[in-house]
C-alpha positions in Angstrom: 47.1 -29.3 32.4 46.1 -32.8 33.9 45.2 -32.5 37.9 47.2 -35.0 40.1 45.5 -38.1 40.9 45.1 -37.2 44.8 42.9 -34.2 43.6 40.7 -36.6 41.4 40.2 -39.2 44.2 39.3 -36.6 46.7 36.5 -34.8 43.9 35.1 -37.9 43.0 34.9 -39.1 46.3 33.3 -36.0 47.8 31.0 -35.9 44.8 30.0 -39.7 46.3 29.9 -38.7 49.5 27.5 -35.2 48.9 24.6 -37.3 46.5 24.4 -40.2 48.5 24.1 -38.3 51.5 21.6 -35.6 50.1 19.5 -38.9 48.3 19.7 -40.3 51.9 21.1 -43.8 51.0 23.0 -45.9 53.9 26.8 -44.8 55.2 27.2 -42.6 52.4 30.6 -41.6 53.7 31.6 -45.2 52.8 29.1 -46.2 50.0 29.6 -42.7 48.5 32.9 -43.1 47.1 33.1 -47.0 46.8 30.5 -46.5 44.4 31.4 -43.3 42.6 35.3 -44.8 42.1 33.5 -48.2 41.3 31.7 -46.3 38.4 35.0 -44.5 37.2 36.6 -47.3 36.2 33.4 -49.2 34.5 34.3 -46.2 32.0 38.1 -47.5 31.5 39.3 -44.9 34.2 42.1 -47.1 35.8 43.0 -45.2 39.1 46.2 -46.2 41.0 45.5 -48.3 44.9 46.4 -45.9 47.8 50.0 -45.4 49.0 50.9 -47.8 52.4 51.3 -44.9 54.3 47.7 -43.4 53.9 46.9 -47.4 54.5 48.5 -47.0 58.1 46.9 -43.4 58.7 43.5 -44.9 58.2 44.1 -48.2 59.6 45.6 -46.5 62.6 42.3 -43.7 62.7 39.9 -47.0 62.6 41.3 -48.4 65.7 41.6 -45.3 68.0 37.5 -44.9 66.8 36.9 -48.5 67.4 39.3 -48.5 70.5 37.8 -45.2 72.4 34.0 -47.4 72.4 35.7 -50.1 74.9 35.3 -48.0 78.0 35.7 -48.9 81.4 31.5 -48.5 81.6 30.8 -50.4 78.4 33.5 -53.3 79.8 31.3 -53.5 82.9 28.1 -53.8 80.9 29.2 -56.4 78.7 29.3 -58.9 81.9 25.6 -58.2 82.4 25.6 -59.3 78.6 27.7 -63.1 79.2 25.2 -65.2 77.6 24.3 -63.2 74.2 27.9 -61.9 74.0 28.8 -66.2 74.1 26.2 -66.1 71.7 27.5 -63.5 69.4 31.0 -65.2 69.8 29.6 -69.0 69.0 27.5 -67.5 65.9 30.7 -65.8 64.5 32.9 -68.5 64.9 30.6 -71.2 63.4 29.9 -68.9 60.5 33.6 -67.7 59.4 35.3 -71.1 59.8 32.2 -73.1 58.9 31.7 -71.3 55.7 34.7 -70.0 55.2 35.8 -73.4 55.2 33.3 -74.0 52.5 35.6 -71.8 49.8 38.7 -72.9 50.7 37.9 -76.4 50.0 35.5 -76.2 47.4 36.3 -73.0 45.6 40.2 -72.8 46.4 39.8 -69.4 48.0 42.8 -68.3 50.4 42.2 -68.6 54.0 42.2 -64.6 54.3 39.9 -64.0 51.7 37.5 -66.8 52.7 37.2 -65.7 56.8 36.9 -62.4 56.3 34.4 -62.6 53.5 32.0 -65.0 56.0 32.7 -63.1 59.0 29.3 -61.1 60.2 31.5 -57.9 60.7 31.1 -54.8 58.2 32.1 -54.0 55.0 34.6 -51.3 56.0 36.8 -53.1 59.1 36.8 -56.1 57.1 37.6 -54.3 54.0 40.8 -52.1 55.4 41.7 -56.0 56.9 41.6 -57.3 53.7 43.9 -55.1 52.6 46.2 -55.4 55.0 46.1 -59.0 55.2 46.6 -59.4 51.3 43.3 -60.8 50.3 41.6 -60.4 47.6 39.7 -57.4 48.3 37.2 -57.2 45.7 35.4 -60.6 46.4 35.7 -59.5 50.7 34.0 -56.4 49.4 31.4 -58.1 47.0 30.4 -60.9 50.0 30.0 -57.6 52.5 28.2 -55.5 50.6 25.6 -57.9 49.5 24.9 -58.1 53.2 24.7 -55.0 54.3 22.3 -53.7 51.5 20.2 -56.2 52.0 20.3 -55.1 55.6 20.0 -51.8 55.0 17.3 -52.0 52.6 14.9 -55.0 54.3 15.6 -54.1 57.6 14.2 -50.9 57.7 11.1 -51.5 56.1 10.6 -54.3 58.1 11.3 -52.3 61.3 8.6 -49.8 59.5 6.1 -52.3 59.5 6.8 -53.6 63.2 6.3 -49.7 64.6 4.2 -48.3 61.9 2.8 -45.3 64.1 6.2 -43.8 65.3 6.8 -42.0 62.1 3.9 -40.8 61.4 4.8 -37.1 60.4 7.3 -39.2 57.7 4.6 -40.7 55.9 3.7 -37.4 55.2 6.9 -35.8 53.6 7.5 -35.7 50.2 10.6 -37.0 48.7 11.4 -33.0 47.5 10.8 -31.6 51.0 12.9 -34.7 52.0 15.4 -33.4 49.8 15.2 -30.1 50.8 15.7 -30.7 54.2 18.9 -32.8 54.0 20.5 -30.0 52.0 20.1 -27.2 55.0 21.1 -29.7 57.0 24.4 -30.4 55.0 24.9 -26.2 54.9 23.9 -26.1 58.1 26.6 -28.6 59.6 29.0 -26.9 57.5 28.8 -23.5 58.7 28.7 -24.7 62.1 31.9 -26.6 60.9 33.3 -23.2 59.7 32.3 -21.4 62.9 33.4 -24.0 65.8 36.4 -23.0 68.0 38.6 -25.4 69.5 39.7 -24.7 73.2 42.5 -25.9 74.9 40.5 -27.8 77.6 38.3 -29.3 75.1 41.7 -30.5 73.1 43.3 -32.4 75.3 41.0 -35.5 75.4 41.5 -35.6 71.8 45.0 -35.5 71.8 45.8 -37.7 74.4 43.7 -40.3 72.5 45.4 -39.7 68.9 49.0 -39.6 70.6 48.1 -42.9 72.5 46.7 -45.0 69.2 49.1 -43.3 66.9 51.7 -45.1 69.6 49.8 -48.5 69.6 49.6 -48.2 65.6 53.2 -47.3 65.3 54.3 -50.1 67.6 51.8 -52.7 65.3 53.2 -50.9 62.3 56.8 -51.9 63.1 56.0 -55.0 64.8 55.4 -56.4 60.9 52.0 -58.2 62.1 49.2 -57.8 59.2 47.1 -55.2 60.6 49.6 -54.3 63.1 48.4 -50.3 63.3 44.8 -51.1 63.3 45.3 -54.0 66.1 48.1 -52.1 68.3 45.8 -48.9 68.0 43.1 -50.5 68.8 44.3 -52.4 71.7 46.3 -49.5 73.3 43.4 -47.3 72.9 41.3 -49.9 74.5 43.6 -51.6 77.0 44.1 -47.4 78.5 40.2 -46.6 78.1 39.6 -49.5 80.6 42.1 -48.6 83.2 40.0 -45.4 83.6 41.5 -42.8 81.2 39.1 -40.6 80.0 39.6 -40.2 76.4 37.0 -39.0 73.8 35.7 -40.1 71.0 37.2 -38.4 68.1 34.9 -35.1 66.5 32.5 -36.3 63.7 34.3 -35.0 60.9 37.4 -37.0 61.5 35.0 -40.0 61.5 33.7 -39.0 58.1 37.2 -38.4 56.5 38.1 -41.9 57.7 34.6 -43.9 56.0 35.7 -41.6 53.2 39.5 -43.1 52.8 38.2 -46.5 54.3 35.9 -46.3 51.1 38.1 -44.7 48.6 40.9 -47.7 49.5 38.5 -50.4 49.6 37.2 -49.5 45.6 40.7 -49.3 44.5 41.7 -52.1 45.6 38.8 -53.6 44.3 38.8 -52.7 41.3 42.2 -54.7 40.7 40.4 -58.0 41.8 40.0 -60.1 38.1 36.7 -60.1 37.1 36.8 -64.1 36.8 37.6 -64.1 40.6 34.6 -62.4 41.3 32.1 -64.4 38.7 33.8 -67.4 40.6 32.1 -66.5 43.9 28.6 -65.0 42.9 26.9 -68.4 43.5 28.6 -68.9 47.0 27.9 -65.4 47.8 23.8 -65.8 47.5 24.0 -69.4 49.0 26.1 -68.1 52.1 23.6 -65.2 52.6 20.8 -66.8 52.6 22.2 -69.4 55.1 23.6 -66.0 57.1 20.3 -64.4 57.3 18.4 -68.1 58.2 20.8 -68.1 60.8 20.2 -64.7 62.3 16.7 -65.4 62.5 18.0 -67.9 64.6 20.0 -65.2 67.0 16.7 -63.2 66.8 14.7 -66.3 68.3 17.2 -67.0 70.8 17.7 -63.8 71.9 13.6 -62.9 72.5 13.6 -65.7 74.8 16.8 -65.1 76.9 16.8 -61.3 77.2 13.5 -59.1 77.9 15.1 -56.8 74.9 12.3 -55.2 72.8 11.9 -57.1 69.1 13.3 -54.3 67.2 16.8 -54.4 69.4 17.0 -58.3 68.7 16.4 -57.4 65.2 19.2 -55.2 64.8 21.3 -57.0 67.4 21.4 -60.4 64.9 21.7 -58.5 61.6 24.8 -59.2 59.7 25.4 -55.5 58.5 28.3 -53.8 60.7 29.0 -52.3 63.5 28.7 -48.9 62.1 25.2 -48.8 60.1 23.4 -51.0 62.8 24.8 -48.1 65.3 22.8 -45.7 63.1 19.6 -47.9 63.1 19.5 -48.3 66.9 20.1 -44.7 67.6 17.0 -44.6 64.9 14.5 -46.7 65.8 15.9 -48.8 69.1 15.4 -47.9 72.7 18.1 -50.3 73.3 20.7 -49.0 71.1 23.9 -49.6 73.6 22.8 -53.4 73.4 22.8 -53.4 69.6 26.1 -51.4 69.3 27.5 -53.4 72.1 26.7 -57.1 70.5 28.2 -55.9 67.4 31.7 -54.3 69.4 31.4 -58.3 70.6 31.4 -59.8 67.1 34.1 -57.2 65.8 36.5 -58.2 68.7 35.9 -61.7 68.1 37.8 -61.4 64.7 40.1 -59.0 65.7 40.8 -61.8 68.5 40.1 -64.8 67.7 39.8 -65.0 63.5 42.9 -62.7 62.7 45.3 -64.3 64.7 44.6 -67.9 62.7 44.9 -66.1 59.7 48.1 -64.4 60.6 49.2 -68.1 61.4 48.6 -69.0 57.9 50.3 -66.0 56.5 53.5 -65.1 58.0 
């Protein structure tokens, strides 16, 4: 008896999920199963892309996280933030359509597949856009990922080097007691995922902010837009969260099941992208990040000299990684880390604003 393929995706992408958390590597609710599913089908597993309706769910899920960050508090902070917001907008812009630009001329890319591949954005909302803006997937995927694990991976060390003394005690741990201590964490957060109550005071936040976005994401959904539950989600969520309403960012675990089906849809869809269209843009890819990271440097610079931000906030403010795994590095290492998260909110709402609406232009 052959189990149904839902039961298959969901083992192999938990199996992701559980070993790249316990070996510590980046977002491994995201990386996890991209990876794992990646690996499947190197071994001639063909898995079928995920049904349009799990697409809304988690399209819809995406925007009510994103959405629920643009509060009233974080709006009035961002005007105390004018100049390196403009700059985070400028630095966008100039990149996507500059090099985007780049392969639709020279390498005949589409215009969906060549903004959101040069956008400084994250491989996960530009992924699920990708998707829904019927790009191709696996070479979006190929140019964000490159990015972000060169992020991941440099950044850190370099951050390491910068502040060598505030980790001293980690010096000191061994990669087995490393081990050992992310696996009671992992049984720890699950029995206290097993034990937690849910009251009815404590609900309602939660609710009102899943009724409104699932609202905003039906309205996108119907409204025929590319990315219509995401963006009408998103902009609901936001658009109430502004006016004052006091919503909640959504429990932890629903954040984790969404980087796990943001990462599970992203591989399959991936995996469909011809291997010649991905050969086709290996040489732009390493060109386009090297001009990325030059220009970030850039950012860096500027933003030493026009903000009293410590260096390891400009660093992570001007790295091309995400929204998501930059939030992790400030919380981490930054003293700033609403400056980092809030630079990066700028640069996601600048395609969500300014980039997707072009592209929707060119495909309707």
């Amino acid at each position: 008896m052959t189990m149904p393929e839902p039961v298959i995706l969901i083992m192999i992408s938990l199996f992701g999920y559980l070993l790249f958390y316990l070996l510590q590597m980046p977002t491994p609710a995201l990386l996890g199963p991209f990876a794992m599913i990646i690996l499947v089908s190197l071994f001639g597993i063909n898995l079928e892309p995920m049904s349009n309706d799990i697409m809304v769910v988690l399209q819809i899920l995406l925007g009510i996280l994103i959405g629920c960050k643009v509060t009233r508090k974080i709006f009035l902070q961002m005007r105390g933030l004018l100049i390196p917001s403009l700059l985070m907008i400028s630095w966008t812009l100039i990149l996507s359509f500059g090099l985007g630009w780049v392969l639709i001329e020279v390498f005949q890319i589409d215009i969906a597949t060549a903004l959101l591949s040069t956008a400084p954005a994250g491989i996960a909302e530009m992924g699920i856009l990708a998707v829904s803006l019927n790009a191709s997937v696996g070479v979006v995927s190929l140019f964000q990922l490159s990015r972000l694990m060169v992020t991941l991976i440099a950044f850190p060390i370099i951050i390491e080097k910068i502040q060598q003394t505030k980790k001293e005690t980690k010096g000191k741990t061994t990669a087995f007691k490393e081990f050992q201590q992310r696996t009671r964490g992992f049984v720890a957060g699950m029995n206290r995922l097993k034990r937690y109550r849910w009251s009815g005071s404590g609900m309602l936040p939660h609710v009102v902010s899943f009724g409104i976005g699932l609202t905003g994401g039906f309205l996108g959904h119907l409204s025929q837009i590319p990315a219509g539950p995401m963006m009408g989600s998103f902009l609901l969520i936001a658009g109430f969260s502004v006016a004052g309403v006091p919503f909640k960012t959504p429990p932890s675990f629903v954040r984790t099941v969404m980087m796990l089906g943001i990462g599970v849809m992203i591989a399959l869809n991936a995996v469909q992208t011809p291997i010649a269209s991905i050969q086709n843009v290996l040489l732009p890819m390493i060109g386009f990040s090297a001009i990325m990271y030059l220009s970030a440097y850039g950012i860096y610079r500027i933003l030493r000299r026009i903000t009293s931000w410590d260096m390891i906030c400009c660093i992570l403010a001007s790295a091309p990684g995400g929204i998501t795994p930059m939030a992790l590095l400030a919380d981490e290492y930054s003293k700033n880390s609403t400056e980092v998260v809030l630079l990066h909110m700028v640069r996601l709402l600048t395609v969500k604003l300014l980039i997707i609406p072009v592209i929707i232009s060119f495909v309707i």
